[in-house]
N, C-alpha and C positions, 0 to 999 in steps of 0.2 A: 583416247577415250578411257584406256583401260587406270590412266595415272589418274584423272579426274574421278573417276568410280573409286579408286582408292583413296583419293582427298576424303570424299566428302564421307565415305564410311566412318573413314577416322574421326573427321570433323564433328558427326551423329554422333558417334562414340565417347567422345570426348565432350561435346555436351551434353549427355546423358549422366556419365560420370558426376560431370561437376552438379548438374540437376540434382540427382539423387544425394550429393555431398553436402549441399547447400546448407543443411537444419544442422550438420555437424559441426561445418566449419563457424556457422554463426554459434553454435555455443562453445566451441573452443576460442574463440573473442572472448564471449561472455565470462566465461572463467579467467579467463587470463589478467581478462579488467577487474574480478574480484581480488583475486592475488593481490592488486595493487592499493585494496580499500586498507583504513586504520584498523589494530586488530580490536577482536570483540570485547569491550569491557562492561564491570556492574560498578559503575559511580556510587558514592553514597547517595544513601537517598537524603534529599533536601525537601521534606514536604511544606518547607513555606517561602525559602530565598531559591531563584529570585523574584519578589512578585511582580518586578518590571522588567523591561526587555535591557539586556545587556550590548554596548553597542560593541562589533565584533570587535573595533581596533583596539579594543581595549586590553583585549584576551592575548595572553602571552603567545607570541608565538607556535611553540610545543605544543600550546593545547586549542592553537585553531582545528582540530578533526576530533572528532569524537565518535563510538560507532557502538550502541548500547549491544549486550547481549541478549537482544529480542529473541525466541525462539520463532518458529518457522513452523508452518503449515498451507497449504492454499486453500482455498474454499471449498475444494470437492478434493477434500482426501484420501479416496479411492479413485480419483479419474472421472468421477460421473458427474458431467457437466447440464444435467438436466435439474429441473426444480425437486428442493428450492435449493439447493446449491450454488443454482447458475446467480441467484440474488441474496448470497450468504456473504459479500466480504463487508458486512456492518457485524456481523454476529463475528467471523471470523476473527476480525478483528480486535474486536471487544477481550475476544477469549485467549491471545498473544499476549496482549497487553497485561490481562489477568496473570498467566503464567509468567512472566516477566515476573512482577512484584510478588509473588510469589517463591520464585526461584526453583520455578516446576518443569518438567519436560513436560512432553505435548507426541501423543500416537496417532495416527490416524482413524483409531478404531475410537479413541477416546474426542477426537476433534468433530469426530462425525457424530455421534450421541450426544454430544453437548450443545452442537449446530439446532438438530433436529427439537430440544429442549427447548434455547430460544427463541426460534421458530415458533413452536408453540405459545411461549409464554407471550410474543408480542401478540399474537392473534386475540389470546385473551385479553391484552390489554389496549392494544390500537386498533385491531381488530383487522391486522395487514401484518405483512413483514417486510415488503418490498419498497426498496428507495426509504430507508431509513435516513432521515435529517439529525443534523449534530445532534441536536436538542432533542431526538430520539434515542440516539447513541447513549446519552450521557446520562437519561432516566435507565435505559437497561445497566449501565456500570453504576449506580447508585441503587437500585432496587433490586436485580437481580444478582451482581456482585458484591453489592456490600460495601460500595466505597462511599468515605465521608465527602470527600471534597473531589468533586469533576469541575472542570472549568469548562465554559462554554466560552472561546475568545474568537469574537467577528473585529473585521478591519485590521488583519495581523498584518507583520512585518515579515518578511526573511528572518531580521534578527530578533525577533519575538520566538520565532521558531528555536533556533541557534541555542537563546540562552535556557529555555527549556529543557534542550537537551543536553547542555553543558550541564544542568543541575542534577540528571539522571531520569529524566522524566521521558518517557517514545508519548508521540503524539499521532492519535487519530486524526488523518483528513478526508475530507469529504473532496470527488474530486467530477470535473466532466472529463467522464475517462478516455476521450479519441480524441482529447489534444495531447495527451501522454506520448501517442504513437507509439506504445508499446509492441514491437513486430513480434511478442509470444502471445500477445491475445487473440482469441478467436476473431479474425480483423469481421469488419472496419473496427472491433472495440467496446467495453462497457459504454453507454451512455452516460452511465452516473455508477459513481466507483469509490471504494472506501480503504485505506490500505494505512500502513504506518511510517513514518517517518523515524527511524532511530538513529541516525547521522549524519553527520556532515564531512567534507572531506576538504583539505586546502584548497582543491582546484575547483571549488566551485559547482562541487555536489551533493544531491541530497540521499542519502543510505538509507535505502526501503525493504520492507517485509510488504511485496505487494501480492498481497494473495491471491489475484484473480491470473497466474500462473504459477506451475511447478516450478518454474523458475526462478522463482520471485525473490528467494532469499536470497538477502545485502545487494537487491537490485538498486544501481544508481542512477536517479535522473540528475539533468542538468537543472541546479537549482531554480532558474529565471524558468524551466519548461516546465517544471511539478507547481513552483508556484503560482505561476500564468491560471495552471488549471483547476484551483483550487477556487472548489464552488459548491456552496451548501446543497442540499436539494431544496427550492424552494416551499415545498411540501411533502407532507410523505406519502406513501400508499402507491398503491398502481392504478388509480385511477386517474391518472393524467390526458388529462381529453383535449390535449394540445397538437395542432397539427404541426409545430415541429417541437419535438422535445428537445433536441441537440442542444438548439437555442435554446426554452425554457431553461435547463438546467446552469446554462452559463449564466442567467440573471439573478444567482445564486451568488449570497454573499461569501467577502475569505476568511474563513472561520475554522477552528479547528476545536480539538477536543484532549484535554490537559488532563489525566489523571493523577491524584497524588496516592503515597500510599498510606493505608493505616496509620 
């Protein structure tokens, strides 16, 4: 009696242990698999080639992976996961992408003031901020940022993506975010999600700044699982008086959001 009494203490023990290790050990993976990403680059910028999709086989070797130097923030830059933060990664996003062509760094204090700006600015003009559609996105990077040319591109390809980013361009998607199964989101997940694509890698991954986690930076999906989930909002606002949204949001087209610069 007394050897089984000491089994299972141990056994308690030693599952509690690994319990409590569990969020470490899955982010020492997680780093581990960054280690392995291509390292950060600024491509020239190419504000008009290519305006077609590039087919990969064509891409020399050497320069199948590419991994832009996006900067990094997540949507609640101090941890505060409550509104509107909890429905910031369209602004978030928007403002990475800024700082990219820019060649700007990005604070927390400065990520959070600028959110809170947007925020306001769509109110006044959509008269919502919530579940921002491409075609939302791309009026705030045209009016509020200042940029000439956004692309609004539905029916993409993987390698519509690819050539993009082989041009030096990060691209906003729109996505239905609990097919991602991202295991650092607040589970089950965003419904609808907006995050950046800046890379790609040989083995058949996509390089994201996905800011609806602290983790998010050069987080990589498998490119067939990010593109699967790539879904407009089919409208914007929160007024969605659908009795299942999961579904509504997947009858969203695959669209994504092109910035050029200046």
């Amino acid at each position: 009696m007394r050897k089984l009494v000491t089994f299972i203490t141990i056994f308690i023990a030693v599952f509690l242990v690994l319990f409590l290790l569990r969020t470490d050990v899955r982010d020492l993976a997680l780093e581990w698999e960054k280690n392995g990403l291509p390292e950060e680059t600024r491509i020239p910028f190419q504000s008009e080639t290519p305006l077609k999709p590039v087919a990969t086989a064509s891409i020399p070797p050497l320069a199948r992976q590419v991994n832009l130097a996006v900067p990094f923030m997540p949507q609640a830059p101090f941890g505060n996961w409550e509104l509107p933060y909890q429905e910031a990664c369209e602004e978030t996003s928007a403002i990475l992408v800024d700082k990219f062509y820019k060649n700007e760094p990005i604070t927390a204090e400065a990520a959070k003031n600028e959110i809170l700006k947007l925020v306001e600015w769509q109110k006044q003009r959509l008269g919502y901020y919530f579940h921002t559609t491409a075609a939302e996105t791309a009026m705030m990077l045209k009016q509020y940022f200042g940029y000439k040319r956004v692309d609004i591109l539905r029916n993409i390809t993987i390698d519509d993506i690819k050539s993009h980013l082989l041009a030096g361009r990060p691209i906003i998607v729109p996505l239905a975010g609990r097919m991602l199964d991202n295991p650092y989101y607040t589970q089950p997940g965003p419904i609808y999600h907006m995050l950046i694509i800046k890379g790609f890698t040989k083995d058949g991954k996509f390089i994201t700044n996905d800011v609806g986690t602290k983790r998010g930076q050069n987080y990589a999906y498998d490119e067939k699982v990010l593109f699967n989930a790539i879904h407009d909002a089919p409208t914007g606002g929160d007024g969605w008086a659908i009795d299942n949204v999961e579904e509504y949001v997947k009858t969203g087209g695959k669209t994504i959001v092109v910035v050029y610069p200046n």
